[in-house]
N, C-alpha and C positions, 0 to 999 in steps of 0.2 A: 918295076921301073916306072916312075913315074914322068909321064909323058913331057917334054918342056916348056908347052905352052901351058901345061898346068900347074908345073911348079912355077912359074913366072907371076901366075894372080896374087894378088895381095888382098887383103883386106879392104885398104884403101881404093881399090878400084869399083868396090861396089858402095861409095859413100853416096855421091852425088844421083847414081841410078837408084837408089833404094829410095832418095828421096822424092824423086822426080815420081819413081811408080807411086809410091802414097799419093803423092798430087794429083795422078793420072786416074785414081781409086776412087777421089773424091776425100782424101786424108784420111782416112784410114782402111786399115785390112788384116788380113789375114796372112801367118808368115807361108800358108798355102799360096797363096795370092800373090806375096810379094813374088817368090820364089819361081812362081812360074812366071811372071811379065820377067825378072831377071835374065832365064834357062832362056825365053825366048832374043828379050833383045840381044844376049851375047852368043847367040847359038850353039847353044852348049848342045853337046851330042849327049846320046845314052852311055857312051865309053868313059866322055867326060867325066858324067855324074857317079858314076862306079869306080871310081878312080878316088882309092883310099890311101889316106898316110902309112908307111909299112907298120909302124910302131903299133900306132892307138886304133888301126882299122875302123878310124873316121872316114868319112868322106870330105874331101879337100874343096870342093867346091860351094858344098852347102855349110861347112863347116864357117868357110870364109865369108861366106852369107852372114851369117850368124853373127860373126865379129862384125862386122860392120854393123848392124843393126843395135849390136852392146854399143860399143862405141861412141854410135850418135846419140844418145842418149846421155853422154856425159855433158855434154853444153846444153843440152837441152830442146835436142832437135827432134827428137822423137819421145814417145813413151809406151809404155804398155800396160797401163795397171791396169785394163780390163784382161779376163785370161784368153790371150790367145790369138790379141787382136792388137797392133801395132797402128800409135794414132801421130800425123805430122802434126807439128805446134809449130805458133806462130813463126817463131823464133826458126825453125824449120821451114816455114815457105819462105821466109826473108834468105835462108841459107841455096835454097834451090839451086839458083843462079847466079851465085859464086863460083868464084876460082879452087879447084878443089886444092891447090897452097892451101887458100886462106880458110878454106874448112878443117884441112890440116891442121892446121894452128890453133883455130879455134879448138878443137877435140884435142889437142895435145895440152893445151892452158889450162882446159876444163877439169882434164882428167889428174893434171898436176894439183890444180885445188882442190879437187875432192880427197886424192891419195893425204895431203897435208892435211885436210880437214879430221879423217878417219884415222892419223896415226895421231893427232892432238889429242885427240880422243880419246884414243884407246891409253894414251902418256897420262893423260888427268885421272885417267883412273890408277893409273900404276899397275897393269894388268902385266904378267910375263909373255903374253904373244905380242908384245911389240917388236922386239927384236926379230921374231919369225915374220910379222906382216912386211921388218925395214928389208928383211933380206931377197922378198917378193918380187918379181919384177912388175907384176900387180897386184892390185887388191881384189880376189875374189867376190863376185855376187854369192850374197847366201843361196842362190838356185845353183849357183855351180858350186858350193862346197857341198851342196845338199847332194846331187847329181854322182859326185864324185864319191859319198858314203854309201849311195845306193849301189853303185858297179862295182863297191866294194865286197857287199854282203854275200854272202850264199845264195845260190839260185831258190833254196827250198826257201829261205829267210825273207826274201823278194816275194815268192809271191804266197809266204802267208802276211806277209805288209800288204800285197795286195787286194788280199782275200780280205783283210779288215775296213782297208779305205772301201773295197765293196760296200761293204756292212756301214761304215759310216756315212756312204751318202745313199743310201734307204734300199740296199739291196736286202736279201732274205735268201737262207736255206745256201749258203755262199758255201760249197766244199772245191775245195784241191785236190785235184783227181791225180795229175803229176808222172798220168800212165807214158811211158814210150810207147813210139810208134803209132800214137793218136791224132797224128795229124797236126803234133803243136797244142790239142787242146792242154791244157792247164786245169780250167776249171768250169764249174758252173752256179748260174744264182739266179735267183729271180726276182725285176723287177715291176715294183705294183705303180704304175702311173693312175691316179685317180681309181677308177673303177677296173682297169684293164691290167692283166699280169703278163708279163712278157717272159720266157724261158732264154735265159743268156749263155753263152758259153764264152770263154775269154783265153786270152793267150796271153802270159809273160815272155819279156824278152829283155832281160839285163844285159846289156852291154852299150858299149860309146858306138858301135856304128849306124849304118842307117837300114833298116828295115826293105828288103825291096819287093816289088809286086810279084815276086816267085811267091813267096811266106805267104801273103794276102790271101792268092788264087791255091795255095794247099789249105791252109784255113779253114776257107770258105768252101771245099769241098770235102774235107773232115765232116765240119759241121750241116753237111746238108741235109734235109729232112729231121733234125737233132734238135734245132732250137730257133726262135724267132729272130734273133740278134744274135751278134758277134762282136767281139770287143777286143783289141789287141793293145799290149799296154809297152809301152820299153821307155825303158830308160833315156834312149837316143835319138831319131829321128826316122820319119821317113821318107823316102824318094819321092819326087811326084809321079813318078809313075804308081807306084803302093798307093796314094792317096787315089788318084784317078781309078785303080783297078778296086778301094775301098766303096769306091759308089759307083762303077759300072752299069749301065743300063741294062736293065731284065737280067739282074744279079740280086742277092740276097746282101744289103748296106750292109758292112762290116763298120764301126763306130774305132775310130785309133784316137790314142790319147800317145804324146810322142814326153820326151824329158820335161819341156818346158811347163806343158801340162800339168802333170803327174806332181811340177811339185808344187804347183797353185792350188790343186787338189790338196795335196796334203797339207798346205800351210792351210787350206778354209775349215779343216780337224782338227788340225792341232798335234797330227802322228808325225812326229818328231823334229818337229820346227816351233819353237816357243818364238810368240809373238810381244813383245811388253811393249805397252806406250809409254812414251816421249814427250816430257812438256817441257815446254820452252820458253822463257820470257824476253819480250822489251822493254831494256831500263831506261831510261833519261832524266835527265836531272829537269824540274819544273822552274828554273828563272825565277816566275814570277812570286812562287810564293816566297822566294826571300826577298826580293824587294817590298815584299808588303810586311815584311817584319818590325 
């Protein structure tokens, strides 16, 4: 049963606060950072944040974090091409102190021209997924088609994907151990920073919900005395409290890479996200040179 002040939040109730904390940040951050000046200003409890959709055993609150943060980015209020780190633009401090109507509007305008933008598109090429995108009620980011292949696969499939993105960004000696009753471990690798080698142990976690500091604090007491680092990888999210209990004080750092992560990661490989560039011209007709005909 979900509570009814929590089924009551929308998305749109965290436009204007998301934008204000980046402001508050210094314009940019982290979706750590957003997340918890959010939790704070609307006081969200720990019950709150545990409080999952029955269906998709998301969480509803960060979930709706989350949509908001897509969203402003269709007009152009925010971005994120750096991984991991949400930056306000101008166009975003001008929006601050707006009526959140007329931010409304704006993100509804926005996101109507980009949808017409990407079915023109998809029309000029004469592709057969048009008919599937008109039937959409939106247009998927390729992080969320990506997302949604990943919680498709096998759990043993997840994480030998994992085991290779290891390998691709300079791990070594990367095996899937995959034993039950290990505490969650998954696997081990080792990585060589310069001169110094570190002994890793890591945990997969395929699915849409969110991760919470139970998982973290077993984890990290699997792994004690076993290896230098800890790594937990999912598909989905984690709580702030997971990330807080991730770096606890005179505790052994556990490193989390959450969905959004995982697949900027894989898009900087190349494991199964094909990148192609895009060129584009500016035509205009030059006046001058026909009158000097």
């Amino acid at each position: 049963m979900i509570p009814p002040h929590i089924e009551a939040i929308k998305k749109d109730d965290f436009y204007v606060p998301t934008l204000q904390v980046l402001r508050e940040l210094g314009g940019s951050a982290s979706i750590e950072e957003i997340e918890e000046r959010l939790i704070d200003r609307f006081s969200f409890t720990q019950a709150d944040l545990d409080t999952t959709y029955p269906t998709s055993g998301d969480t509803i609150v960060t979930d709706k974090m989350s949509w908001a943060r897509s969203y402003l980015k269709f007009p152009g209020f925010v971005t994120n091409d750096s991984r991991g780190v949400w930056v306000l633009t101008e166009a975003g401090r001008l929006a601050v102190d707006q009526p959140l109507d007329a931010l409304r509007k704006q993100i509804r305008n926005a996101k109507a021209a980009r949808r017409a933008e990407q079915l023109a598109a998809k029309a000029s090429r004469a592709t057969a997924d048009v008919a599937d995108d008109e039937a959409d009620e939106t247009i998927a980011d390729w992080s969320d088609l990506l997302l949604a292949k990943l919680q498709s696969i096998e759990p043993a499939a997840f994480e030998r994907l994992c085991q290779r993105l290891l390998r691709e960004h300079g791990f070594t000696r990367v095996e899937v151990t995959g034993k039950s009753g290990d505490g969650g471990i998954d696997g081990q690798g080792v990585l060589r920073v310069n001169l110094v080698s570190f002994h890793v142990l890591f945990q997969c976690k395929r699915y849409k919900g969110s991760v919470g500091a139970p998982t973290i604090r077993d984890f990290r007491g699997a792994m004690q005395g076993r290896a230098d680092k800890g790594l937990v990888i999912t598909t989905g999210t984690f709580t702030p409290d997971a990330r807080r209990e991730a770096t606890r004080d005179r505790a052994p750092a556990i490193d989390l890479i959450d969905g959004e992560a995982l697949c900027n990661l894989l898009r900087e490989v190349g494991l199964g996200v094909v990148v192609r560039p895009v060129t584009t011209y500016e035509i205009s007709v030059d006046g001058a040179f026909f009158d000097e005909i």
